[in-house]
C-alpha positions in Angstrom: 0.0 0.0 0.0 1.5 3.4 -1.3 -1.2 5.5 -1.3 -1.3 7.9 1.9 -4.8 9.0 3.6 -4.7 12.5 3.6 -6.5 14.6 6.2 -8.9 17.1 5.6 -8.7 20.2 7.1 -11.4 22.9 8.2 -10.4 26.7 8.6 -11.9 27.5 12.4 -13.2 30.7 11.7 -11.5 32.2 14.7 -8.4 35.0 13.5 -5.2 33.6 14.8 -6.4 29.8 15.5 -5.8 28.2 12.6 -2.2 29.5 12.7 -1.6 27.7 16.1 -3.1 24.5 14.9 -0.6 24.3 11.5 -3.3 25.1 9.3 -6.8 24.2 10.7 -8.8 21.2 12.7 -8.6 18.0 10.8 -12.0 16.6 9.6 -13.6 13.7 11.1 -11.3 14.7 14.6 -12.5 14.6 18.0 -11.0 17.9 20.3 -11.6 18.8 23.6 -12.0 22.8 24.9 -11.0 23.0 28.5 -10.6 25.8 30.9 -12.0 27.0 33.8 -15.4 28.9 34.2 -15.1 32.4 32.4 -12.4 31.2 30.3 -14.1 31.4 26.5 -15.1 28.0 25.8 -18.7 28.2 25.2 -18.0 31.4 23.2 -14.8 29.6 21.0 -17.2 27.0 20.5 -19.6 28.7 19.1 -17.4 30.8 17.1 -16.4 27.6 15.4 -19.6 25.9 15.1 -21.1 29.3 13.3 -17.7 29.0 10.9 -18.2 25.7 9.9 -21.9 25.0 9.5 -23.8 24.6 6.7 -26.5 23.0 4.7 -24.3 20.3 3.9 -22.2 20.1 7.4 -24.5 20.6 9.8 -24.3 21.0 13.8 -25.7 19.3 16.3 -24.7 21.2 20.2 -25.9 18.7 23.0 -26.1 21.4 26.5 -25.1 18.9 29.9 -26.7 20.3 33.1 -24.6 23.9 32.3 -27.3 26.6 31.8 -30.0 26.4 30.0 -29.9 26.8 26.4 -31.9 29.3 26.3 -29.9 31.5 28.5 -27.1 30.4 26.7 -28.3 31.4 23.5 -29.1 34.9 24.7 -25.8 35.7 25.2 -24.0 34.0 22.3 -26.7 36.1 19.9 -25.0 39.3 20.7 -22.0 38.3 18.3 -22.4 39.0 15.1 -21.1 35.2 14.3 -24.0 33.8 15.4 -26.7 33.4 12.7 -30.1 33.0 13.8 -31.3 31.8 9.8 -28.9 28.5 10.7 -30.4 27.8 13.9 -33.0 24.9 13.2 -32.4 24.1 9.6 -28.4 23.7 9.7 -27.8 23.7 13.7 -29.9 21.7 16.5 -29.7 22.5 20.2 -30.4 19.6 22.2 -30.7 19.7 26.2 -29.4 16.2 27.9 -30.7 17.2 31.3 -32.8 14.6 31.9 -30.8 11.9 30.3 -27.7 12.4 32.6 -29.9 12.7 35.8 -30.4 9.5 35.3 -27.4 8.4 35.8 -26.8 5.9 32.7 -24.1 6.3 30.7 -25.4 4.1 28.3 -28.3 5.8 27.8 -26.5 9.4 27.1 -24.6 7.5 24.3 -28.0 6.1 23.2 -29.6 9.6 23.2 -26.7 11.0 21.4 -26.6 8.7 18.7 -30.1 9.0 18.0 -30.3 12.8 17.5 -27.1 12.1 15.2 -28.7 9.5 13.6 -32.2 11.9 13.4 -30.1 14.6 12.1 -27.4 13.7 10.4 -24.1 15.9 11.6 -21.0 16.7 10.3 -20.3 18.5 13.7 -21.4 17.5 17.4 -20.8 19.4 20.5 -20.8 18.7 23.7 -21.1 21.5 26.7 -20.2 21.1 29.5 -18.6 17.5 29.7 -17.3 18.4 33.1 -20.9 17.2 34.2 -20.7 14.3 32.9 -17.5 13.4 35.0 -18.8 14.8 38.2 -22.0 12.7 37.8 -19.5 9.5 37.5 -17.4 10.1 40.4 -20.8 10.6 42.7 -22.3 7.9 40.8 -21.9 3.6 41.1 -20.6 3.2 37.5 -17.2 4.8 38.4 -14.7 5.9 36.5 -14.2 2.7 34.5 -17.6 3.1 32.9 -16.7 6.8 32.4 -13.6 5.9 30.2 -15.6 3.2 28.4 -18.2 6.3 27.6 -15.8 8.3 26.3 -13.9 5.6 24.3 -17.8 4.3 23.2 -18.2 8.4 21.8 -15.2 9.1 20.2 -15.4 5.8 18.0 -18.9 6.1 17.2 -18.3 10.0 16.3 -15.3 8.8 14.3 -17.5 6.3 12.2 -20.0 8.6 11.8 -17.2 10.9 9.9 -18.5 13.8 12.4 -16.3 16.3 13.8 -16.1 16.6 17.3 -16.2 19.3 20.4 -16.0 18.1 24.0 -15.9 21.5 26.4 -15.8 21.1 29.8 -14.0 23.3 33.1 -11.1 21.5 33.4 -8.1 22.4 35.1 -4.3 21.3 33.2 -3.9 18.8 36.1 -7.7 17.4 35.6 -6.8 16.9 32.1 -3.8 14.7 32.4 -5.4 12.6 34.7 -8.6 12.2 32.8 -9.6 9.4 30.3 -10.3 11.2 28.0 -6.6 12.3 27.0 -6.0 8.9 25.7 -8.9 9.5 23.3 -8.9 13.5 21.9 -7.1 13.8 18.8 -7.2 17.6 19.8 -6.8 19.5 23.0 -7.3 23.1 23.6 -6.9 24.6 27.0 -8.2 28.4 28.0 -7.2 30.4 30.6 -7.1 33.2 32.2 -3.4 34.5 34.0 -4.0 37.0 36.6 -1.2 39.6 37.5 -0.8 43.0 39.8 -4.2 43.5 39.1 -3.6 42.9 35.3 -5.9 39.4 33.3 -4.6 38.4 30.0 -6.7 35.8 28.4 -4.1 32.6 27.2 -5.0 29.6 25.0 -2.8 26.6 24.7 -2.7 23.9 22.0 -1.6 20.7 24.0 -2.4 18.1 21.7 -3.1 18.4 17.3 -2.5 14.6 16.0 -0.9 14.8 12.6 0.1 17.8 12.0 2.7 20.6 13.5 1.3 23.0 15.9 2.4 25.8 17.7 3.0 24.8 21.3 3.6 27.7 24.1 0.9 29.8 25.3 -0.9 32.6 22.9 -2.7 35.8 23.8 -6.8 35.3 23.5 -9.0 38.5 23.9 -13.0 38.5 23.7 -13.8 41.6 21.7 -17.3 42.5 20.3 -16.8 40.4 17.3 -16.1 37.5 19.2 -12.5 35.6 19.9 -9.3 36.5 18.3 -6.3 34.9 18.8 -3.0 36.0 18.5 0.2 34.2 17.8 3.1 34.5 19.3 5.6 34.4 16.2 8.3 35.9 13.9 7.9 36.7 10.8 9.6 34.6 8.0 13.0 35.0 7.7 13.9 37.5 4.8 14.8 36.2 0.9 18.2 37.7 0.9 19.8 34.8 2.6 18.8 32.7 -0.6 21.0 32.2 -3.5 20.2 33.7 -7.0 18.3 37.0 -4.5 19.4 40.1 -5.9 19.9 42.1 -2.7 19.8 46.2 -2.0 23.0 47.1 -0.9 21.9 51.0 -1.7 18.8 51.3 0.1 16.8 54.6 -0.9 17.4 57.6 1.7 14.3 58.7 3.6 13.8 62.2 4.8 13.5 62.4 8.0 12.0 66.3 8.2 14.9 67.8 9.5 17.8 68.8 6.8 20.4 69.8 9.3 19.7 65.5 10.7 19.3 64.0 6.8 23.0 65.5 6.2 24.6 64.0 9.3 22.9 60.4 7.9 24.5 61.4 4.4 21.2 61.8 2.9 18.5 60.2 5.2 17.9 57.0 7.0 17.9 54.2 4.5 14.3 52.6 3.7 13.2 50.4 5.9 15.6 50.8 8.6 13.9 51.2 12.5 15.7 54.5 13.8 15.8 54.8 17.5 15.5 58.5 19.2 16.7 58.4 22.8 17.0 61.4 24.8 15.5 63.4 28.0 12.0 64.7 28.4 11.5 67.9 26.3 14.2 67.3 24.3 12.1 67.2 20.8 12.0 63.6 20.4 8.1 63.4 19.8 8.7 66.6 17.7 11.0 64.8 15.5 8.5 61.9 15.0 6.2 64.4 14.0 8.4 66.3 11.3 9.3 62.4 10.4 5.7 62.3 9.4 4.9 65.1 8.0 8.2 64.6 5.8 6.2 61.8 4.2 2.7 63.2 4.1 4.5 65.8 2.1 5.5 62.8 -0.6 2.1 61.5 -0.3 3.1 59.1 1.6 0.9 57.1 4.6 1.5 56.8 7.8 1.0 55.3 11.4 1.6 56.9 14.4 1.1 54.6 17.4 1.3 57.1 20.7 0.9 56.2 23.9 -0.5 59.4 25.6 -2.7 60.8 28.9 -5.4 61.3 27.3 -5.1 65.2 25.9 -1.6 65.5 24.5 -2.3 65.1 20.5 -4.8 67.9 21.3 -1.7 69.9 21.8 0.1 68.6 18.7 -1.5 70.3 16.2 0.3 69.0 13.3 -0.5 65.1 14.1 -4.4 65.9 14.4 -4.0 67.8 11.4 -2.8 65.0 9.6 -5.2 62.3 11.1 -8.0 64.5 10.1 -6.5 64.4 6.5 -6.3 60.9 6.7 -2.2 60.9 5.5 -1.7 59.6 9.4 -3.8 56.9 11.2 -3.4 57.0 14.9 -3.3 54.1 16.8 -4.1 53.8 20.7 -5.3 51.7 23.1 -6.3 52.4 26.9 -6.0 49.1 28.2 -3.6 48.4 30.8 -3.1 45.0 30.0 -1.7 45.1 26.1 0.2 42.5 25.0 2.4 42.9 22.1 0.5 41.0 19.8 -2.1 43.0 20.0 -0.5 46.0 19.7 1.2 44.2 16.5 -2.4 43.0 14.9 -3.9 46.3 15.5 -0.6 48.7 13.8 -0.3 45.9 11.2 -4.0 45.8 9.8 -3.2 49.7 9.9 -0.3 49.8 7.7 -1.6 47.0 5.5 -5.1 49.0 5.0 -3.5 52.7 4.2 -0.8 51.2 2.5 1.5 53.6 5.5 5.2 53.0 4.7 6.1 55.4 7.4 5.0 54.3 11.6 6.3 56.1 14.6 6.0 55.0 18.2 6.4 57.5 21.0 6.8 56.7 23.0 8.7 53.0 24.4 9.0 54.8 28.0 4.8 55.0 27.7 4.3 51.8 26.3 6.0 49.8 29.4 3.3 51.5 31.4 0.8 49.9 29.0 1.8 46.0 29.4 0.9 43.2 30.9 3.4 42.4 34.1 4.4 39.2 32.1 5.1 41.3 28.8 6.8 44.3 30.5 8.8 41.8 32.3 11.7 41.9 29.2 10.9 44.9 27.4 13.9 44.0 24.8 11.8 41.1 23.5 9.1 43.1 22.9 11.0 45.8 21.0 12.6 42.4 19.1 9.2 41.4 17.5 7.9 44.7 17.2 10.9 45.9 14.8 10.6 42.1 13.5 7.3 42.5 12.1 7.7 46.3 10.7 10.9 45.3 8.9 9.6 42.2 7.1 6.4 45.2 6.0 9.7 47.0 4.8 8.3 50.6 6.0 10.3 52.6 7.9 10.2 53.3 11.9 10.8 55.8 14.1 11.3 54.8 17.8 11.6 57.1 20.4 12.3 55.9 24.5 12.5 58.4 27.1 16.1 58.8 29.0 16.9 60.4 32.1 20.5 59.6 33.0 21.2 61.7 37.0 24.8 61.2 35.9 25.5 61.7 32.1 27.5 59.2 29.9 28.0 57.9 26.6 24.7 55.3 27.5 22.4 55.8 24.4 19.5 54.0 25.1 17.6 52.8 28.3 17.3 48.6 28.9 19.9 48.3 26.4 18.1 48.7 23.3 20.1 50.2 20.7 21.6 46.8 19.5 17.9 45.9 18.0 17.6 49.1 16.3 19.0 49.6 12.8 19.9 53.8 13.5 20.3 55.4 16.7 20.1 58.8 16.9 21.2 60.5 20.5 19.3 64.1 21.7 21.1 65.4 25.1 21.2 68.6 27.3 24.3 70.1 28.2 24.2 73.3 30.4 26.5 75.8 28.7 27.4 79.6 29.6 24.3 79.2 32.1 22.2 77.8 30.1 20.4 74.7 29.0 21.2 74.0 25.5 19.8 70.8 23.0 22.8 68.8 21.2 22.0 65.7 19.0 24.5 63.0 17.0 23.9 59.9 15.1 25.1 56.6 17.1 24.7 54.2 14.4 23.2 53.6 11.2 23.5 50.0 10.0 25.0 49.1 6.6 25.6 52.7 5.7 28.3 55.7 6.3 27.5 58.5 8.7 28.4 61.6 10.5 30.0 61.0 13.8 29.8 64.5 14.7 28.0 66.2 17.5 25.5 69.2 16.3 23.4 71.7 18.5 19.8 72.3 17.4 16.5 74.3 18.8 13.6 73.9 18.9 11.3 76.4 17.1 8.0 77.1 15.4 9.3 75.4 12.2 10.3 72.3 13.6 14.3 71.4 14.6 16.4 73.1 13.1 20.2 71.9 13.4 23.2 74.0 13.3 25.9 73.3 10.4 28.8 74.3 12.6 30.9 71.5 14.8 29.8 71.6 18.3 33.2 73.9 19.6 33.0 72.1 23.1 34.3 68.9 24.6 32.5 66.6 27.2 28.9 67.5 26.0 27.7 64.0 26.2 29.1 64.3 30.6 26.6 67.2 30.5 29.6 69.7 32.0 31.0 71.0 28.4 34.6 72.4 27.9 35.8 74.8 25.4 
């Protein structure tokens, strides 16, 4: 025999899912949804019954002394998934209440098979199996029986080609010690991780026979359009590494809207390069991200301007409300305190890849810690990794700014150590000269490419930042105590 079986494979429905699965639930499968109460379940299930049924796959949901369906369909109705034309015709609800009460196993299964039989499902839920454990353990079949049930489901679902859902409130331990791991071809735990007053919603895929999955835990969030899940991922690696790929070793020079900066980078930062600002508050570093996007505007160019803010400070920046009122700049913010990065990344992605933005700028990474989950503000540097990550393999150019108060002045250019991830670094610092506090700026690094390595003064004025041609005639600026 030659000739392998292949699998087929159903697209869930759910954003991000199919991605941790390796492509989608295989047909015919049988997949249990646990997590404890709160956690999803009911809603994921849902989500994915809604997806997948149709006239020709159609859904059978079996309700186990949880709430009432009716109650339960109350709620599920106010996502815009849920389509009230299927229910009847292509989806049956069916309330095993009184079959489990009881207390035969043998007549659930009986039940079960007869409404599949009746109806003829390519999909079968059940919700919440936890009852039907807890009814075992206080019952005089045992456990033994319990395992037989389960084994006596999942082969009878398996010859009936159906596709199917167990969801019950299971703890990780529970479902190690539970039967029904030696029988699930798929396992999907929810939860919910708690932290300085901080939730994150987490989904796990701890079982996917067949096929490569992605294993670790994965951001989940409810929103009003139901669940999304996202991936915790880099993107591909770039095509330059292959042989035969022509690659760009004169990248096109991006102005940044200040001349006096452009000349020290010998023309601009190069295209798709992720320039770091670093510097003290008030030093201009949210006014050069603004000149860095008005540059563009000015080229017609799109961009995205992710800010991290109080509440009222773009209010007193007229030229980014300008520009978001034009529509050449989409603002993204968020007020949660409990962001992940992959949801920062999904929502500044789908921006850039709807305007078509090829300039973003993020003011500021000093902000954005405030914004985190504990667990994801716990190492900030992998955070900035995957952020840059993602923008580079979009190939539009960044600007990053991060806040830097140093009590004692040095050559340190960036806070957490951060500068190694960028591609330019560009340092802003005060020095206090002849009594008085003056601005002073240089350009660290810029990868791949020849720069200036001189120090410049600059103000601040109604224009913008405008940089002084002549060498800085001091010594020691970067200390903060300047010598002629």
């Amino acid at each position: 025999m030659t000739d392998k079986v292949r699998l087929g494979m159903l697209s869930t429905g759910v954003p991000g899912l199919d991605i941790l699965l390796g492509g989608g639930l295989t047909e015919f499968s049988f997949t249990l949804i646990a997590g404890a109460p709160g956690s999803g379940k009911t809603t994921l299930a849902h989500q994915i019954m809604f997806a997948l049924a149709n006239p020709q796959r159609r859904a059978l949901f079996f309700t186990v002394l949880g709430e009432p369906p009716l109650k339960m369909l109350r709620y599920q109705q106010q996502f815009p998934f849920f389509d009230t034309d299927k229910v009847g015709p292509v989806v049956r609800y069916v309330n095993l209440a009184d079959d489990l009460r009881a207390g035969h196993f043998d007549g659930v299964l009986e039940r079960i098979m007869h409404e599949v039989e009746d109806f003829g499902p390519g999909l079968v839920f059940v919700d919440s199996f936890r009852s039907v454990v807890q009814t075992a353990r206080g019952g005089n079949e045992g456990l033994t029986h319990l395992q037989h049930f389960i084994q006596e489901l999942g082969s009878r679902m398996a010859t009936w080609q159906a596709t199917t859902f167990l969801i019950g409130e299971y703890t990780h331990a529970d479902v190690e010690a539970n039967p029904i791991i030696t029988v699930a071809d798929g396992m999907l735990a929810l939860a919910q991780a708690s932290d300085d007053n901080s939730m994150l919603r987490k989904i796990r895929v701890l079982k996917m026979r067949g096929q490569a999955h992605m294993t670790g835990a994965h951001t989940m969030r409810i929103t009003d359009d139901g669940i999304r899940v996202y991936p915790r991922e880099l993107p591909p690696l770039a095509d330059d590494r292959l042989p035969g790929t022509q690659v760009d070793v004169k990248p096109r020079r991006i102005p940044t809207g200040v001349p006096g900066l452009d000349k020290l980078m010998l023309g601009g930062v190069p295209q798709g390069h992720a320039l770091l600002v670093t510097g003290p508050t008030g030093i201009g570093k949210t006014v050069l991200g603004t000149r860095f996007l008005e540059a563009g505007a000015a080229l017609g160019e799109k961009g995205v301007a992710v800010f991290f803010e109080k509440g009222t400070a773009r209010l007193r920046n007229a030229a980014l409300a300008r520009m978001a009122q034009e529509g050449s700049v989409t603002v993204v913010e968020t007020r949660s305190l409990s962001l992940s990065v992959e949801e920062l990344l999904d929502e500044m992605l789908s921006a850039i890849d709807r305007t078509g933005a090829t300039r973003v700028v993020i003011d500021s990474l000093s902000e954005f810690d405030l914004y985190l989950a504990p667990e994801a503000r716990a190492d900030l540097r992998q955070t900035v990794f995957r952020t840059l990550s993602a923008l580079a393999k979009r190939g539009v150019t960044v600007l990053v700014t991060a806040g830097m108060d140093d009590p004692r002045p040095s050559l340190r250019t960036s806070p957490h150590e951060l500068a190694f991830l960028a591609d330019a670094v560009v340092a802003m610092r005060f020095a206090e000269v002849g009594g008085a506090l003056r601005k002073f700026l240089m350009v660290v690094k810029v990868r791949g490419v020849d720069h200036s390595s001189e120090l410049r003064e600059y103000s601040i004025t109604g224009s913008g930042i405008e940089v002084d041609e002549r060498p800085v005639p001091y010594e020691g600026v970067l200390t903060g105590w300047p010598r002629s």
